[in-house]
C-alpha positions in Angstrom: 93.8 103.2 105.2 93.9 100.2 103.0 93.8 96.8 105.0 95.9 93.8 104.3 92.9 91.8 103.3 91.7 94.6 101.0 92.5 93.1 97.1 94.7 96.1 95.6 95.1 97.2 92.0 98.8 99.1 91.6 99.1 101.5 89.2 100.4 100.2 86.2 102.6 103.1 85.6 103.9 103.0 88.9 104.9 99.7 88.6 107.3 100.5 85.7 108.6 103.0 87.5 109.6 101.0 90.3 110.9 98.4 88.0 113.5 101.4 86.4 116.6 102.3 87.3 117.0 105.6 89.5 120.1 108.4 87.6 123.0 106.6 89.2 122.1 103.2 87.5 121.2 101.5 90.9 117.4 99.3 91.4 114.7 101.1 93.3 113.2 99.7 96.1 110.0 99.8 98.0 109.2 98.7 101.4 106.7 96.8 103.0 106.4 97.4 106.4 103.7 96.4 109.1 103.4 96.2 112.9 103.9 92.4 113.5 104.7 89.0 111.7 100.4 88.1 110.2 99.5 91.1 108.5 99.7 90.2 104.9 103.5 92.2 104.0 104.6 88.7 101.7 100.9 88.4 100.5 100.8 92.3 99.5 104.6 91.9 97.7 103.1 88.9 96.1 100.0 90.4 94.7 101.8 93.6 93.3 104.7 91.3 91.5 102.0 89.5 89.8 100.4 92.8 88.7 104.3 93.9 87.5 104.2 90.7 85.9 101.0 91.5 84.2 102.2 94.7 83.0 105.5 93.2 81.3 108.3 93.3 84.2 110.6 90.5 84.3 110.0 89.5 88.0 111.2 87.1 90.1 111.4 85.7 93.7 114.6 85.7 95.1 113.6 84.7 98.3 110.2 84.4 99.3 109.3 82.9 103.4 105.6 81.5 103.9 106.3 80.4 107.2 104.0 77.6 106.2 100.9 79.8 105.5 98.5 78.3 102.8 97.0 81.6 101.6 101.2 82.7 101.2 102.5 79.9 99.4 99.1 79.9 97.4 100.2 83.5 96.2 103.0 82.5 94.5 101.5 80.5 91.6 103.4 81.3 88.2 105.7 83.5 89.8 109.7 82.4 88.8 111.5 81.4 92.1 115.0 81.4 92.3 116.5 78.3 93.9 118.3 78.6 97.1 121.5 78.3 97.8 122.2 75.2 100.8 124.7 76.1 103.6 125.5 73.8 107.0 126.5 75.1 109.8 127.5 72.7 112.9 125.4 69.9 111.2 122.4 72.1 110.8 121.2 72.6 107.2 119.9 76.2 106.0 118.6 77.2 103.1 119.5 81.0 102.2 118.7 83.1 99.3 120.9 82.9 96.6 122.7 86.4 95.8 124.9 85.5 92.6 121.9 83.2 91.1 119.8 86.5 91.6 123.1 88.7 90.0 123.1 86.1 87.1 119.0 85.9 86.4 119.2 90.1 85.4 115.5 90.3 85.9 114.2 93.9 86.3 112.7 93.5 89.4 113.5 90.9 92.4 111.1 90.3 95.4 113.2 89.7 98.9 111.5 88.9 101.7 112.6 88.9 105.6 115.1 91.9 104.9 116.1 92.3 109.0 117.2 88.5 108.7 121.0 87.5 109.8 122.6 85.1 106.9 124.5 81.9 107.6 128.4 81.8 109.1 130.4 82.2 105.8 127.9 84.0 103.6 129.9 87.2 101.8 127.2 89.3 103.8 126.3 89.4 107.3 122.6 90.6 106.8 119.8 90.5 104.0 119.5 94.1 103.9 123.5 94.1 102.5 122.1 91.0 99.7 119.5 93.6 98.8 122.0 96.6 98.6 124.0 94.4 96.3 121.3 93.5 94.5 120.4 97.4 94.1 123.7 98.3 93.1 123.3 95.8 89.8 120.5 97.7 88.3 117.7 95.3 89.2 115.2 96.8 91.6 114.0 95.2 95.1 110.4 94.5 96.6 110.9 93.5 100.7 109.5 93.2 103.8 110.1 94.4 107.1 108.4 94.6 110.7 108.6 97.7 112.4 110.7 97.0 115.4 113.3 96.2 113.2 114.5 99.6 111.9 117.6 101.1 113.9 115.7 104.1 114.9 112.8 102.9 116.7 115.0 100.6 119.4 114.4 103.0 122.2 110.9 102.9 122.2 110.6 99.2 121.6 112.9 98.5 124.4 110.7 100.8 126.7 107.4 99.4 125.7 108.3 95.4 125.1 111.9 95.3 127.2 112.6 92.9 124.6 116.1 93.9 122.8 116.0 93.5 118.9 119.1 91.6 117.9 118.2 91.6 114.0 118.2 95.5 112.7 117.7 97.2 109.9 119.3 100.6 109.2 116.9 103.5 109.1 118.8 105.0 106.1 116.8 102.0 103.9 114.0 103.1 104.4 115.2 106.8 103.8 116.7 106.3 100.5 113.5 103.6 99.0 111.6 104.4 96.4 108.4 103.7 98.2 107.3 102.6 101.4 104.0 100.7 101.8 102.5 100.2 104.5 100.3 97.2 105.4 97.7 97.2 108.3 95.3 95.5 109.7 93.4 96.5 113.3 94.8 94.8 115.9 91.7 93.0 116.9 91.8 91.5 113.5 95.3 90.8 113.7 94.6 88.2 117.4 91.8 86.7 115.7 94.3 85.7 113.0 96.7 84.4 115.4 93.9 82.2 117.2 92.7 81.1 113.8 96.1 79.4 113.4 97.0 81.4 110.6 100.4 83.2 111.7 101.3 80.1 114.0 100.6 76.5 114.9 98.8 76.2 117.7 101.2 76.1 120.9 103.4 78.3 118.9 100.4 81.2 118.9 99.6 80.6 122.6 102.8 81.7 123.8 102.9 84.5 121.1 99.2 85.9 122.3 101.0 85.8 126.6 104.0 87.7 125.1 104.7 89.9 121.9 101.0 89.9 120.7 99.6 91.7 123.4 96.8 94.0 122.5 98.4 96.5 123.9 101.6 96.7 122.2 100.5 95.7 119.3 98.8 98.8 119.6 102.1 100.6 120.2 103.9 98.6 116.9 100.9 99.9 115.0 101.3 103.5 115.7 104.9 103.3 115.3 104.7 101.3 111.9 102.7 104.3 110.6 104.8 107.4 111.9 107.7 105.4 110.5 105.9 105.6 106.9 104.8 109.0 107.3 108.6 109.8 107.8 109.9 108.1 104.9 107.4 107.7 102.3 107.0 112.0 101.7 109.5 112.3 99.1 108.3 110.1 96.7 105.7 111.4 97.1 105.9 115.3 96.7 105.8 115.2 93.1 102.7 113.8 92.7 99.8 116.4 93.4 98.9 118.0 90.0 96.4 120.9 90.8 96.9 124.4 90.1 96.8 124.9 93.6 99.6 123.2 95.6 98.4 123.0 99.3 100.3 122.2 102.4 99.6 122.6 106.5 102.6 123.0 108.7 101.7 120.5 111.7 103.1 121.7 115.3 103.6 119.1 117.5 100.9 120.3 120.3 97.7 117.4 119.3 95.8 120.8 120.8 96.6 123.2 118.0 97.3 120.0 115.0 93.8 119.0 115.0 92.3 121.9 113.8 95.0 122.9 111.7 94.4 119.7 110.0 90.5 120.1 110.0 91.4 123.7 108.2 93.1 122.7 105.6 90.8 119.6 105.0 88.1 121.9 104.1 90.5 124.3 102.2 91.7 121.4 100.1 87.7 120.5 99.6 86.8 123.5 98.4 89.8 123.9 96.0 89.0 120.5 95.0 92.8 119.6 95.3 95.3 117.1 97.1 97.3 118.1 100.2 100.0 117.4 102.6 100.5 117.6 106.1 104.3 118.4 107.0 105.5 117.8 110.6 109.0 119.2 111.0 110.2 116.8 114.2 113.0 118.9 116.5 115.6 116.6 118.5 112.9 116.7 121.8 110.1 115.2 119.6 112.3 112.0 118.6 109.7 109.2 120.5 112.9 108.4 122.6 112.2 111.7 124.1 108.4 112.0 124.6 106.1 110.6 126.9 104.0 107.4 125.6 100.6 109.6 125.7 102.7 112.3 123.6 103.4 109.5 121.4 99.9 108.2 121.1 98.4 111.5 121.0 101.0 112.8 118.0 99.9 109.3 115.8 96.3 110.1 116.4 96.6 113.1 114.7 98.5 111.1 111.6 96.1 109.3 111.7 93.4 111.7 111.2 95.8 113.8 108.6 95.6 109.7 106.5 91.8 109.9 107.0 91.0 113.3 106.0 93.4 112.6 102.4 96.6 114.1 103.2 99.8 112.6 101.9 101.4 112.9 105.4 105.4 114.2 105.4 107.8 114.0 108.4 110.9 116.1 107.9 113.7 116.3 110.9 115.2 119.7 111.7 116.2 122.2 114.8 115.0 125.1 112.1 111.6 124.6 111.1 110.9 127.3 109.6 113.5 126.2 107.2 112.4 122.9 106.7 108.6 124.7 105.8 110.3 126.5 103.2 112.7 124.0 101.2 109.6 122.0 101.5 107.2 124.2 100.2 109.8 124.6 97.1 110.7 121.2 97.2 107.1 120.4 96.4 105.8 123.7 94.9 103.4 124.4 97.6 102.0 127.9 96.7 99.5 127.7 99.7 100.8 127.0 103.1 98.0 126.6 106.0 99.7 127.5 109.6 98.8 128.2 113.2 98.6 131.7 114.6 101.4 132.4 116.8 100.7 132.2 120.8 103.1 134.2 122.1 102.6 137.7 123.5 103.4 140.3 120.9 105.9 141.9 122.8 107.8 138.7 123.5 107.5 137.9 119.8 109.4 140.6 119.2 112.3 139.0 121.0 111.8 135.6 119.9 110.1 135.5 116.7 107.2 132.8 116.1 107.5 130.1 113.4 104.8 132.4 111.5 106.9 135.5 111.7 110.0 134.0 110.8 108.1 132.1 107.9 106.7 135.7 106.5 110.3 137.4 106.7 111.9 133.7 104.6 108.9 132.3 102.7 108.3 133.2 99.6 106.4 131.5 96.5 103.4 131.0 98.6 100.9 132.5 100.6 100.3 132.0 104.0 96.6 130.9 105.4 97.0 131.8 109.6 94.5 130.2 111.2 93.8 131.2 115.1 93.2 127.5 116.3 92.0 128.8 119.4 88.7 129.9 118.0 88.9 127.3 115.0 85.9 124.8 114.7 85.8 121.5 116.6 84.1 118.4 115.1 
């Protein structure tokens, strides 16, 4: 997994793609989304619109926060910055970004950062996220940023583990419908020595952070969930992309017992066939993390985790049928070898309730089925 402080070298092509226009005329967007304010999202947006830059896009920043951070505000250099539009509220002067400026400029792509952040008393939209939908709608396409305990979805378990309520929120279906989502990570041990560096906060500022929401703990907690969360939505963009003959995929159960050597499997498959690979995990209702225990949880992004490591593009698809949502993914993405568990169940109960495997061998078609009896499959 790439860390923040890693120096990155986009893909030129996909950088004009990004900068395009998706069939309905509207901006794309991409996503950059960490565990915690310190990572490096506004330093990672910053590098890749200098690279779009490079590569002949008409960028510009239509709002861009350094929170005071040298290294940030050094990343801007040449970089076009829209001016800010100046609102006062009860006698307090703020500076917001600057929607019909940004309208007006018609650059191809804009960079927007803080997207969960709640605009002034007046402004025509009550949160950034509805700026960059605006902004979308024109044609131009969007770069932001976003911390994970933002998004709608994940509220439950932040509540649980930090009993902090997030007031500013971000709609999960942003994340669903971007272009790209990137995900920026550092360890967490890197992350506090950061902090106590003074280069997230001043001083007394990062004192009070370290006794409250930078815990090592649940920073911990943030991390895993910042990385489920792009294994959710970054899979479609994604599907398209492997170019072997041979299209492989492994159908990841839920049970960390039977995943890890599934995932092992089809790491070696995909070795020998000298080809790329995904690892689908079709979530039912009583997998959502609002339902599962906190070692489930840990346990379930270990094995993402080890899916990342081992070169899989990682896919989360929800569904009460998942044999179904195998199948429209394996023709979604023209998977013509699908790697899967062997069923568990005693035959003559399978006959009554049929395994994913059977019902995937009476639906599938277009591939071919590896079964893999994880019970006697090798352990590392």
């Amino acid at each position: 997994m790439a860390r923040a402080s890693e120096p990155r070298r986009p893909d030129p092509d996909e950088l004009l793609r990004l900068a395009g226009t998706s069939r309905d005329g509207r901006g794309r967007l991409a996503v950059y989304l960490g565990m915690a304010a310190g990572v490096g999202k506004t330093v990672r947006m910053l590098d890749d619109a200098h690279a779009a830059r490079r590569a002949g896009i008409d960028v510009v920043l239509g709002f861009v926060e350094t929170h005071g951070r040298i290294e940030t505000a050094q990343r801007i250099g040449e970089l076009e910055q829209i001016a800010r539009r100046t609102v006062v509220h009860r006698g307090v002067t703020i500076d917001e970004m600057d929607v019909d400026a940004i309208l007006a400029r018609h650059a191809d792509l804009v960079v927007v950062d803080e997207l969960p952040h709640t605009n002034a008393p007046a402004s025509r939209n009550e949160k950034r996220w509805q700026d960059v939908e605006e902004i979308l709608a024109s044609g131009a396409s969007v770069m932001t940023a976003l911390n994970v305990q933002h998004l709608e979805g994940v509220q439950d378990v932040v509540r649980s583990a930090t009993g902090i309520d997030i007031r500013e929120r971000v709609p999960d279906r942003i994340l669903r419908d971007a272009h790209s989502v990137v995900l920026v990570d550092i360890p967490v041990p890197e992350l506090l020595e950061r902090l106590r560096a003074g280069k997230i906060y001043p001083p007394e500022q990062a004192a009070r952070a370290l006794g409250n929401f930078f815990r090592a703990e649940l920073l911990t907690r943030l991390r895993e969930l910042a990385l489920l969360q792009t294994a959710t939505f970054s899979g479609a963009a994604q599907n398209g992309d492997v170019t072997s003959e041979v299209r492989l995929a492994v159908a990841v159960p839920f049970d960390p017992e039977i995943a890890r050597p599934l995932l092992l499997r089809a790491s070696r498959i995909a070795g020998r066939m000298n080809t790329r690979w995904f690892a689908l995990y079709v979530r039912q209702e009583r997998e959502h993390p609002r339902n599962i225990t906190a070692e489930e949880h840990r346990k379930l992004s270990e094995n993402v985790q080890l899916a990342i490591a081992l070169g899989a593009t990682v896919v989360t698809r929800e569904s009460e049928d998942i044999a179904g949502a195998i199948c429209a993914f394996a023709a979604e993405a023209r998977i013509n070898l699908l790697v899967v568990g062997k069923p568990t169940r005693p035959g003559f109960f399978s006959r009554f309730v049929p395994s994913i495997v059977h019902k995937l061998l009476d639906r599938g078609g277009g591939f071919d089925l590896v079964i893999v009896d994880t019970a006697r499959a090798e352990r590392p």
